[in-house]
C-alpha positions in Angstrom: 18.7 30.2 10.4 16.9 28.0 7.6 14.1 25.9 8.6 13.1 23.2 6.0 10.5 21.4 8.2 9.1 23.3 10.8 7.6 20.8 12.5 9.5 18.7 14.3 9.4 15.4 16.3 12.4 15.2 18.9 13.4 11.6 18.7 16.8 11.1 20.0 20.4 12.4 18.8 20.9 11.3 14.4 24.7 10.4 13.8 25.8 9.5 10.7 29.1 8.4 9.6 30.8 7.6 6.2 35.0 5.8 5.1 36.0 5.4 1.6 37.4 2.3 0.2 41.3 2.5 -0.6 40.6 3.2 -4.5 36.9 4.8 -4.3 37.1 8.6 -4.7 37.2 10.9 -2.0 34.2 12.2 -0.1 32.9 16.0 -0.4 30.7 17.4 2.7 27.9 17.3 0.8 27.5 13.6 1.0 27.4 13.8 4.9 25.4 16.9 5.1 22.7 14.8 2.6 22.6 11.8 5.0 22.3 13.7 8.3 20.0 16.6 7.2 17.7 13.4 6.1 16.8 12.9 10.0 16.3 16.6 10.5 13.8 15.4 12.9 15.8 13.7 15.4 17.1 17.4 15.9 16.8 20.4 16.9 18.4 23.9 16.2 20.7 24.0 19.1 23.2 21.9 18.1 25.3 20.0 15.2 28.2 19.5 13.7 30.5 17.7 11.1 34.4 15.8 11.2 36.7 15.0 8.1 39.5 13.0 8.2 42.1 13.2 5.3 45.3 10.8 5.5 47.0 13.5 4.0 46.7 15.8 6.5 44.4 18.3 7.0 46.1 21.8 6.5 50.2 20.4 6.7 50.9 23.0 10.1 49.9 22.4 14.0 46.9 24.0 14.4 44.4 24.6 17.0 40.7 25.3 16.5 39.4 27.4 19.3 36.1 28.5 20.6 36.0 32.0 22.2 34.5 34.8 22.8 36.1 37.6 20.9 39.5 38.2 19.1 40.9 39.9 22.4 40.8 36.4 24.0 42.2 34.7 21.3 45.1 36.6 21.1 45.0 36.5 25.3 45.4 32.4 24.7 48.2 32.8 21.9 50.2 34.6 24.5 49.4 32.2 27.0 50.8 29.5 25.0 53.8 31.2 24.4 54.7 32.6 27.6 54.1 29.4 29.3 55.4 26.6 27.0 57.9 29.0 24.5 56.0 27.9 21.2 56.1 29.8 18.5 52.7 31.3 17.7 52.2 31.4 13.8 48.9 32.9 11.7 45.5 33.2 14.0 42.5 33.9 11.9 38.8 33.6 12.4 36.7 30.9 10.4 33.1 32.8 11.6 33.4 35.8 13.7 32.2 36.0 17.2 28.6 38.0 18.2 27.8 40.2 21.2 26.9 37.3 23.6 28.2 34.5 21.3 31.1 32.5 20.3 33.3 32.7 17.0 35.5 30.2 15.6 39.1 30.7 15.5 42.3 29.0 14.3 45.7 29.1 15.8 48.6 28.2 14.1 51.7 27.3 16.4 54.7 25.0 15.6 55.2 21.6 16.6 55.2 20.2 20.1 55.5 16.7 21.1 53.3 17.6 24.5 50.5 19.3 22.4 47.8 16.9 24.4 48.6 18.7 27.6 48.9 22.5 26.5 45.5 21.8 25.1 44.5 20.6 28.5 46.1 23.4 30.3 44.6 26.2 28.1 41.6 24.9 28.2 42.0 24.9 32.2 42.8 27.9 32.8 39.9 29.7 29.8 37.8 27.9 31.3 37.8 29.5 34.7 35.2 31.6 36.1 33.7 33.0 33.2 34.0 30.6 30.0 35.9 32.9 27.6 37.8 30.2 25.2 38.0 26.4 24.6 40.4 24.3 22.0 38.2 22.0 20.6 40.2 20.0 17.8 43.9 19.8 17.4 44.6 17.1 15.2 46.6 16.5 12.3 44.2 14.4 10.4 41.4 15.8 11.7 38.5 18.8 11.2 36.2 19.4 13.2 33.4 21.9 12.2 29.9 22.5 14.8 28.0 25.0 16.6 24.6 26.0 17.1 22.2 25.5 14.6 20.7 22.7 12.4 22.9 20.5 10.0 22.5 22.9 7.0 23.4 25.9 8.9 26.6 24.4 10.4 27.7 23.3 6.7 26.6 27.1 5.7 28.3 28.9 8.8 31.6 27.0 8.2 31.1 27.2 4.2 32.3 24.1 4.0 31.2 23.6 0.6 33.8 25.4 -0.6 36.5 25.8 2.4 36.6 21.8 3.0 37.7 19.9 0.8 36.7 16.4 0.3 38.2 13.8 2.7 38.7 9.9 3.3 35.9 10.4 6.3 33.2 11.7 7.7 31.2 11.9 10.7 28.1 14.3 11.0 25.6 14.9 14.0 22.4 16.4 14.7 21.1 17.9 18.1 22.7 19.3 21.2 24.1 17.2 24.3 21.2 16.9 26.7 23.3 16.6 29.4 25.0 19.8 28.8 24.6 23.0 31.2 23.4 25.0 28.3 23.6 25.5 24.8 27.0 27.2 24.0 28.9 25.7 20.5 31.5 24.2 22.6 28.5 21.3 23.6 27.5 20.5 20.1 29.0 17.2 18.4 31.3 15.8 17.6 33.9 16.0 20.6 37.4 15.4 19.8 40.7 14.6 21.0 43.6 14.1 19.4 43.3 12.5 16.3 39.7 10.9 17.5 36.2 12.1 16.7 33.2 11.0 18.1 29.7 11.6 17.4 27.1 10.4 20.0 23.4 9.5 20.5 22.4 8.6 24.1 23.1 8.8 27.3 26.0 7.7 29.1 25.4 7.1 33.0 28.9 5.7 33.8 30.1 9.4 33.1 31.0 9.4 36.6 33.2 7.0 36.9 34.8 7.5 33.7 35.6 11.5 34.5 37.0 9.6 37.6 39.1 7.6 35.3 40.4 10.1 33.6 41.0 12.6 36.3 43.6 10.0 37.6 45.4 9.6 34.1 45.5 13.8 34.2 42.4 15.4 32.5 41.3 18.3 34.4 38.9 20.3 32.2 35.8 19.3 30.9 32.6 21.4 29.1 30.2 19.3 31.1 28.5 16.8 29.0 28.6 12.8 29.2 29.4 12.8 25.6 32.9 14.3 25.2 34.6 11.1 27.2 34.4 8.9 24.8 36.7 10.8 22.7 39.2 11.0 25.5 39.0 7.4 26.5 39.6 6.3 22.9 42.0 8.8 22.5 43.9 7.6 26.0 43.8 4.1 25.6 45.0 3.8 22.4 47.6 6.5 22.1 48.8 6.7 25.5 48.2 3.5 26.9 49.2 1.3 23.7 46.2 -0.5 23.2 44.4 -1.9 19.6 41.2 0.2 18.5 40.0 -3.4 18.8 40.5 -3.6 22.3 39.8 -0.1 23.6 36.4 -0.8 21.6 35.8 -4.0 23.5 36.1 -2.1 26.7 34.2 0.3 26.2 31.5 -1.5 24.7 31.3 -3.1 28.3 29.2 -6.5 26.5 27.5 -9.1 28.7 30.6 -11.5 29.0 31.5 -14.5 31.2 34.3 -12.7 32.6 36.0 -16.1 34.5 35.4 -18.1 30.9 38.3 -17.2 28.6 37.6 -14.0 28.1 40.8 -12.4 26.1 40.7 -9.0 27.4 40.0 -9.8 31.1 43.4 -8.5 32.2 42.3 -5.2 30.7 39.0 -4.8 31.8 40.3 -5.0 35.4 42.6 -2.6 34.9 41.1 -0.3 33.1 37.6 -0.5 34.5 36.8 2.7 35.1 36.9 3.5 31.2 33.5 1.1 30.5 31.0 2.8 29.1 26.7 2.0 30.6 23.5 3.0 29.8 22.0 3.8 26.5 24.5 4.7 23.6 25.1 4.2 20.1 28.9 6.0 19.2 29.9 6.3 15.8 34.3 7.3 15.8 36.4 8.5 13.5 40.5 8.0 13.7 43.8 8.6 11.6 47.0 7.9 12.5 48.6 8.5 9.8 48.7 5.6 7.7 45.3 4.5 7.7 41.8 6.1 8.6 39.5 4.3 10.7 35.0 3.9 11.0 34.3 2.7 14.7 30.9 2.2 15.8 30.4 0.9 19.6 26.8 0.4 20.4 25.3 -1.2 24.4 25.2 -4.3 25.7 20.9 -3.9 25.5 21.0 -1.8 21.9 18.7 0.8 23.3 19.6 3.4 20.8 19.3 2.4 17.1 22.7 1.7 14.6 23.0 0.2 11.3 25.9 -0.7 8.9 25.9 -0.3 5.6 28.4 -0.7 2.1 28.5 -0.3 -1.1 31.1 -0.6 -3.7 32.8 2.9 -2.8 32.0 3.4 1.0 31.3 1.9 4.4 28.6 3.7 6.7 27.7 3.9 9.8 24.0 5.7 10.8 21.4 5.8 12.9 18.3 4.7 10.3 18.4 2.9 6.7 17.5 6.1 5.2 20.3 8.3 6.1 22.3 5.8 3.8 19.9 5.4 1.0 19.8 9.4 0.5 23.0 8.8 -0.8 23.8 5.3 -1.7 20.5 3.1 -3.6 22.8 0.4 -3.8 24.5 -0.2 -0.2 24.2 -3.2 1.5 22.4 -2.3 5.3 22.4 -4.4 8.2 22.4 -4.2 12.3 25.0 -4.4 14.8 24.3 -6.6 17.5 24.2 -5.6 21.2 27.3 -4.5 23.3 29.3 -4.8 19.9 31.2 -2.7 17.6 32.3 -2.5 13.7 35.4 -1.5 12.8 36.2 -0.6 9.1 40.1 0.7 7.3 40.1 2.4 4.3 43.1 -0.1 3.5 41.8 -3.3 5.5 38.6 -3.3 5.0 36.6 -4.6 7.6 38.0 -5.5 10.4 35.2 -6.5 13.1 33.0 -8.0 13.3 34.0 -10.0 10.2 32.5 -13.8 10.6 29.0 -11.7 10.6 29.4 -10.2 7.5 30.8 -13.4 5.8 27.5 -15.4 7.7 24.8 -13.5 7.7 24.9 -11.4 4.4 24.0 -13.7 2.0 20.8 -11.9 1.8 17.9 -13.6 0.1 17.0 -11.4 -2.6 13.5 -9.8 -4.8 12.5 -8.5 -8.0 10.8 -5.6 -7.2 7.6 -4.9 -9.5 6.6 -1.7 -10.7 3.3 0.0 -9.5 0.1 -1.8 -10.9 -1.7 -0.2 -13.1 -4.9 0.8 -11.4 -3.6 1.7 -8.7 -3.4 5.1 -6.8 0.1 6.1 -6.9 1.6 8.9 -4.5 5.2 10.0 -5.0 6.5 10.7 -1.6 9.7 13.0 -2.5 9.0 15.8 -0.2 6.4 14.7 1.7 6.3 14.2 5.5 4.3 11.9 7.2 1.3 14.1 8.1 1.0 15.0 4.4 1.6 12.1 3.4 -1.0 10.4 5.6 -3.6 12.8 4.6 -3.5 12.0 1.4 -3.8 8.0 2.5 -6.7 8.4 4.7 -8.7 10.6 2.1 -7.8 8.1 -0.8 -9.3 5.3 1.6 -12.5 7.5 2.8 -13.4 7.9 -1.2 -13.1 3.8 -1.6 -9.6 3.5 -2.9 -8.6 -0.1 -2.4 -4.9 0.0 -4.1 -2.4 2.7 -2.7 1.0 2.4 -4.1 4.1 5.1 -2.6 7.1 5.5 -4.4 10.3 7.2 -3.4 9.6 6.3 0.5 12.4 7.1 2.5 12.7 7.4 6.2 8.8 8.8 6.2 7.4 7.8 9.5 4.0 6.8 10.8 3.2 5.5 7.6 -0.9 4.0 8.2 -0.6 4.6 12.0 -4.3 5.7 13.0 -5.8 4.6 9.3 -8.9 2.7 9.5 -10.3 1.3 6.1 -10.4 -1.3 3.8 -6.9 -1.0 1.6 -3.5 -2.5 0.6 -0.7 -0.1 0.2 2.5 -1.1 -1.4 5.6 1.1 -0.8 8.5 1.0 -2.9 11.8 2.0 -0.8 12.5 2.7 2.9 9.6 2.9 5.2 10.6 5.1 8.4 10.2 4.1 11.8 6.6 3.2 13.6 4.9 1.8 10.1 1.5 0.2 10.6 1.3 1.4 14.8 -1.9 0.5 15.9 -3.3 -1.0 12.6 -6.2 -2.8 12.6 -7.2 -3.4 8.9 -5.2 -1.8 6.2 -2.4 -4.8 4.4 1.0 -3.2 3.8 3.2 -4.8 1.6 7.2 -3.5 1.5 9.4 -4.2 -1.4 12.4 -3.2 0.5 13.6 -2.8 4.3 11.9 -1.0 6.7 12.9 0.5 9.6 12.1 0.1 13.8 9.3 0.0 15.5 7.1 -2.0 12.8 3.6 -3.0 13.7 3.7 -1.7 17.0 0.5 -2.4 18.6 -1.3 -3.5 15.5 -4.2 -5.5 16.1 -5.3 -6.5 13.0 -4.6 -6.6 9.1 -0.9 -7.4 7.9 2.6 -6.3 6.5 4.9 -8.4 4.4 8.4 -6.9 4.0 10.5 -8.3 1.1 14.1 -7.7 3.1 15.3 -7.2 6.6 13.4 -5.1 9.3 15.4 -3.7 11.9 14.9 -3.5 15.9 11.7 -3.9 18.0 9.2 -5.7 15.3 6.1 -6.1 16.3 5.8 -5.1 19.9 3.0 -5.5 21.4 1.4 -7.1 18.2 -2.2 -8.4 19.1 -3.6 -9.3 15.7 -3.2 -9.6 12.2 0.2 -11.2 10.7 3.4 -10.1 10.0 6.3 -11.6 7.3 9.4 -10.8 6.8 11.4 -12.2 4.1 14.8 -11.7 5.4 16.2 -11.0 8.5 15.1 -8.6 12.0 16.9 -6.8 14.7 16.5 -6.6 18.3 13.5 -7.0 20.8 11.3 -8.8 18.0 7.7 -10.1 19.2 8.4 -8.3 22.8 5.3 -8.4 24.9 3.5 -10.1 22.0 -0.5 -11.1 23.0 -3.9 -12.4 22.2 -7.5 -12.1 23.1 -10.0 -14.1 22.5 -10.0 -15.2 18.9 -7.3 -12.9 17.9 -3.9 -14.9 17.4 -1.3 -12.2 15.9 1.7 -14.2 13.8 5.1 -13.3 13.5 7.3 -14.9 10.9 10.9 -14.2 9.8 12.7 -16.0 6.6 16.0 -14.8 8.1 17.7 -14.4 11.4 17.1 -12.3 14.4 19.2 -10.6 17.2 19.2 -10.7 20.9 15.4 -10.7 22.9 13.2 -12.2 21.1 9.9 -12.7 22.4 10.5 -11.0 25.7 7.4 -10.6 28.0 5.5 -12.7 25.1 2.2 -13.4 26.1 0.6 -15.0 23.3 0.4 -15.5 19.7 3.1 -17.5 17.8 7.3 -16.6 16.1 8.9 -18.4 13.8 12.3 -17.9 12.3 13.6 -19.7 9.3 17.1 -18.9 8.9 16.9 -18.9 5.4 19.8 -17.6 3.7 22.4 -18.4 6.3 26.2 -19.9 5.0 26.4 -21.9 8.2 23.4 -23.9 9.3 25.2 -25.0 12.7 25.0 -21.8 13.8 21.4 -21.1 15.2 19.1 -18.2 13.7 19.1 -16.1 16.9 20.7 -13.9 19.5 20.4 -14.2 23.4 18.0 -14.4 26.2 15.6 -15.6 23.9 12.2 -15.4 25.8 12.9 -13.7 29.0 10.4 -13.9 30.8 7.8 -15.6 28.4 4.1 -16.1 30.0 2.2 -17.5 27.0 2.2 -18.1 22.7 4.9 -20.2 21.2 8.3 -19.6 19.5 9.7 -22.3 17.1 13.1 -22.0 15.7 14.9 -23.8 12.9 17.6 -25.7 14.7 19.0 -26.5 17.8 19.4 -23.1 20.5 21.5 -23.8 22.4 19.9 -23.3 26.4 22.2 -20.7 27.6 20.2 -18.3 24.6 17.2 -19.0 25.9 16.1 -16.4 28.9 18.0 -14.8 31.2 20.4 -17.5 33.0 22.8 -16.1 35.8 26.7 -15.9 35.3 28.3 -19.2 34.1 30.9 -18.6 36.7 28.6 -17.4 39.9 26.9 -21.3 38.7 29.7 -23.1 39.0 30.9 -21.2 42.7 27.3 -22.5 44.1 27.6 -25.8 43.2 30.9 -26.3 44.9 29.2 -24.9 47.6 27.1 -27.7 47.6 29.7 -30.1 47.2 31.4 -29.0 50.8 27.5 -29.3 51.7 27.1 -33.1 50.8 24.3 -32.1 48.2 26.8 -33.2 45.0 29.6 -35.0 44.7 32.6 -34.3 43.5 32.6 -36.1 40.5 29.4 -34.9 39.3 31.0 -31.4 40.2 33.2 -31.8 37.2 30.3 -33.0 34.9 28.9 -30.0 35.2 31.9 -28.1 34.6 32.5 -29.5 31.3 29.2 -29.4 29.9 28.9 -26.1 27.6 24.9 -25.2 29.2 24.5 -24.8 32.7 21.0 -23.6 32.3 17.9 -24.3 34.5 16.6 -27.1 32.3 20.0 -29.0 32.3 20.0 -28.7 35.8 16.6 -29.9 36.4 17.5 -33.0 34.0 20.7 -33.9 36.2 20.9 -32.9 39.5 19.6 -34.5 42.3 16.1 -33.1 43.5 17.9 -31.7 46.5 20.6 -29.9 45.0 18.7 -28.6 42.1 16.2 -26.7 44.3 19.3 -25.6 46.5 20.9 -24.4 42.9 17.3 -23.2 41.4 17.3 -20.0 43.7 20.1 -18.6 41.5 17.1 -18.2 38.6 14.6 -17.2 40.3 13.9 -13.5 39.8 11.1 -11.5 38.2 12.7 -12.1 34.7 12.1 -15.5 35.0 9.9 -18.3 34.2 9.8 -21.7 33.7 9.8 -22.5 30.1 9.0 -26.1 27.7 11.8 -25.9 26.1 12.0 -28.8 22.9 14.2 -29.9 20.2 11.9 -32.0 17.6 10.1 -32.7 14.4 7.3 -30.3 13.8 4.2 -32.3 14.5 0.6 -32.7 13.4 -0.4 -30.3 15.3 2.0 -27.7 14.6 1.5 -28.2 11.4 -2.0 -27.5 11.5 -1.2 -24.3 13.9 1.8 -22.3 11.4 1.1 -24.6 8.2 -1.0 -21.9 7.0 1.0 -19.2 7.4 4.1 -20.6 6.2 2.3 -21.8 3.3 1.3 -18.4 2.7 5.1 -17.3 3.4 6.5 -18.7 0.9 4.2 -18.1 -1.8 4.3 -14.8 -1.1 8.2 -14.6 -1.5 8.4 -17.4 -4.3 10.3 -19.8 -1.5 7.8 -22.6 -1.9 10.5 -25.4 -2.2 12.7 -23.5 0.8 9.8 -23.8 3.6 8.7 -27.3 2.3 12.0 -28.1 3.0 12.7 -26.5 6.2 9.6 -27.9 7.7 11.0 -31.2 7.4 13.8 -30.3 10.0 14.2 -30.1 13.4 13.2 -26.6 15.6 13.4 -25.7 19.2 9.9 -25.0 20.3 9.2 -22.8 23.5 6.7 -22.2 25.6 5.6 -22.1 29.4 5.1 -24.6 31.5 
């Protein structure tokens, strides 16, 4: 099988996934197979695969697509389906031949059944016995799914699906095998099916338990034996069987951090179907027809520990795991993050669907004229180049002296400076990959674009300025030096932030952030702006804002509300205690039902209105190792203040021309944070 970079860094499952607008032109395979072959890294040659949906149909006759291990069997399972259910049995052939040892892929064509969902579960019952000899994989109308062993380009070869697919209304695409699988047999490559769902998966779901549990009860007996393929049969359930929205089943599944006992609108349906919530680490991109419009889901968990973006464009919506997946094929697209234990939802007809106040608030993105390469300056055209070449060729340009380094064409290259040490500023023009400037000490980076995760990781020392967003876990650990951002950041920004001695790192942000920022901090200073943003009464950040601070300062345009800020217990286990200290004598009743109607119920509310008594009874609900006591103030920036991020935010917004913007945003109010 082909091998267009044999080296390889294993770095978690790549998914991709790609809709059409009602009037944009349909998609060929290539477009996926461009995307997903672009993170051949997160790979490996065991495993990957590809789905197209057509509204159309996808061949016009029932058909299953079966796994097995020679043509005996396949003929074994036509008469099985006949003799046991009376269907007619109509044309089998083989769209890749099985090997001594291997599997081939076959098609069956049989006539219509109305119980098609449980022949498929019975055949794949009873082939699946003993000795796996045969498994129906997809049986859709709408639906096509093509994988197998190998690499992206190999499945796309194998299944010529350049020239036997044609082009379709969706896509989803997939690269590396299921983990959790026994073994590494085509039938445990992505995407799974059922019905007319696909999913693709990166992660690790450790509810899979409890949801095969959940599933056995509602009839599912077979299963290959990986935590990925219930997804598609809990979407596939719950919305075809059990009559619920894509909106809702999505909601459950996600399984969010959510008051349950304060108004939540699914609450009836998360009791009852419990057992289908999803946990642990996941990011699921799903693909559905039925039959009068096609639908992009993308669910990711309530922490984001596995890495999603959104993107669109004028044609297309996209779903993928990193930035460059959709700027291989789209220059244009619009790319931004999905929050934790959320989902996006997209129609060819509708549009999107979910979450839709985000798009309409946050994508007013402030935007950049990007320069061309100064002349003078060393410049290094990345097409083609990895990030070992292409960091050779940065470290010997800095040994000879070179003090301007400017890469064009970056996209997705990782690493980019990590381990550099010199006296240099390097400009890159594009999509910096994940882990730019780890552990940088001197070099100054300066992005005229997005970048991806993981930026400035560890860096103690120099700087990078990113004209437009940044995505999840910015500047962990950052120890020194400076980082700006002109738009907005993801996830887990400034976690476990620090200084030493004279070294004061600062983190700055022109736009908004997502949930966990500063978590752990221990020193050095944050700010976020919210630049850009259509509503100002809506504050720049996520949740659980600085969990577990110890030291630095965060300050915040606006007001935060105190339930954002660290990690407070259930609203409702709050409100339980302190009638428990009303039958104690600690509260009365009347100041009961104050409490109840104020909108925080966090520590520092408590603190400022509860007797001493029943504030230390009510405090032991907060204490845990995730917390700390925390300053928390809404003000005017003072002198000092002033004289601590002045500096930098002068430098800020001459940088991004936004002189008049932070002159007036520094007249405002911010929440500041810090320890006691």
């Amino acid at each position: 099988m082909s091998d267009l970079f044999p080296s390889q860094v294993k770095s978690g499952c790549g998914v991709f996934g790609i809709l059409r607008k009602y009037d944009a032109p349909k998609i060929p395979s290539v477009i996926p197979l461009t995307s997903i072959e672009c993170v051949r890294y997160r790979g490996s040659r065991l495993g990957a695969g590809f789905a197209r949906f057509d509204q159309r149909g996808v061949t016009g006759r029932k058909r299953l697509k079966v796994f097995a291990d020679s043509l005996k069997t396949i003929f074994a399972l036509s008469r099985y389906i006949a003799d046991n259910f009376g269907l007619k049995i109509g044309e089998v052939f083989e769209e890749y031949q099985s090997e001594s040892g291997t599997y081939g892929s076959y098609v069956v064509e049989l006539e219509h059944s109305d119980d098609l969902d449980r022949i498929v579960r019975e055949v794949n019952r009873t082939f699946s016995e003993g000795n796996f000899s045969a498994r129906v994989y997809c049986w859709g109308d709408y639906v096509d799914v093509s994988k197998g062993v190998g690499y992206p380009k190999d499945i796309h070869e194998l299944y010529n699906l350049a020239e036997r697919s044609p082009p379709g209304d969706l896509w989803l695409a997939h690269t590396r095998q299921p983990t959790n699988s026994p073994g590494m047999l085509p039938v445990w490559s992505h995407p799974f099916s059922s019905g007319e769902w696909a999913i693709v998966h990166n992660g690790d779901i450790s509810s899979f338990g409890s949801n095969m549990e959940f599933l056995f009860s509602v009839g599912y007996r077979s299963f290959v034996g990986t935590d990925s393929e219930v997804i598609a049969y809990l979407l596939d359930h719950l919305t075809s069987k059990e009559g619920l929205s894509i909106e809702e089943a999505a909601a459950l599944l996600c399984n969010g951090f959510e008051d349950f006992l304060n108004g939540d609108p699914i609450l009836p349906l998360r009791v009852k179907y419990r057992g289908a919530a999803l946990d642990g680490p996941f990011t699921v991109v799903a693909g559905h027809c039925d039959g009068s419009d096609v639908y992009l889901l993308a669910l990711t968990d309530r922490f984001k520990f596995r890495p999603i973006v959104i993107g669109e464009d004028d044609h297309y919506y996209y779903v993928a795991s990193e930035e460059a997946e959709i700027r291989a094929v789209s220059s244009r697209a619009r790319v931004w993050t999905l929050g934790p234990g959320d989902f996006f939802l997209a129609s060819m007809n509708r549009g999107v669907i979910h979450p839709t106040e985000q798009v309409k608030i946050y994508h007013t993105p402030l935007t950049f004229h990007q320069p061309r390469p100064r002349d003078g300056a060393v410049i290094i055209d990345t097409v083609g180049s990895d990030y070992r070449a292409l960091n050779s060729m940065i470290r010997s340009y800095v040994r000879a002296g070179i003090k301007e380094i400017d890469l064009v064409n970056v996209n997705g290259q990782r690493y980019i400076g990590a381990g550099i040490e010199g006296d240099a500023k390097i400009r890159i023009y594009g999509t910096p990959g994940n882990c730019l400037a780890n552990y940088n000490q001197t070099l100054h980076f300066e992005v005229f674009g997005n970048a991806q995760d993981d930026v400035g990781d560890a860096m103690y020392g120099g700087s990078v300025v990113i004209h437009g967003d940044c995505r999840d876990v910015l500047g962990q650990v950052l120890q020194g030096g400076y980082i700006y951002v002109m738009g907005d950041a993801g996830n887990r920004c400034g976690i476990q932030m620090r200084e030493f001695r004279d070294r004061r790192p600062f983190l700055i942000i022109g736009g908004k952030v997502d949930d966990y920022l500063g978590e752990y901090m221990a020193g050095g200073v944050i700010v976020v702006l919210g630049l850009g943003q259509v509503r100002t009464d809506r504050p720049p950040v996520g949740r659980y804002v600085a969990t577990g601070m110890v030291g630095g300062r965060i300050y915040i345009r606006g007001r935060v509300p105190l339930k954002r800020i660290g990690l407070n217990p259930v609203r409702a286990d709050v409100l339980q205690y302190l009638e428990g200290l009303v039958m104690d004598g600690l509260l009365t009743a009347e100041q009961y039902e104050t409490l109840r109607s104020m909108e925080d119920l966090s520590y520092i509310t408590l603190e400022e209105v509860l007797p001493s008594g029943a504030y230390k009874a009510v405090s032991r609900l907060f204490t845990n190792k995730y917390f700390k006591p925390l300053r928390v103030e809404y003000r005017y920036l003072t002198h000092d203040d002033l004289s601590l991020i002045g500096p930098h935010l002068n430098s800020f917004g001459s940088l991004f021309n936004l002189t008049r913007e932070i002159h007036e945003v520094t007249s405002e109010k911010f929440t500041v944070i810090e320890p006691r």
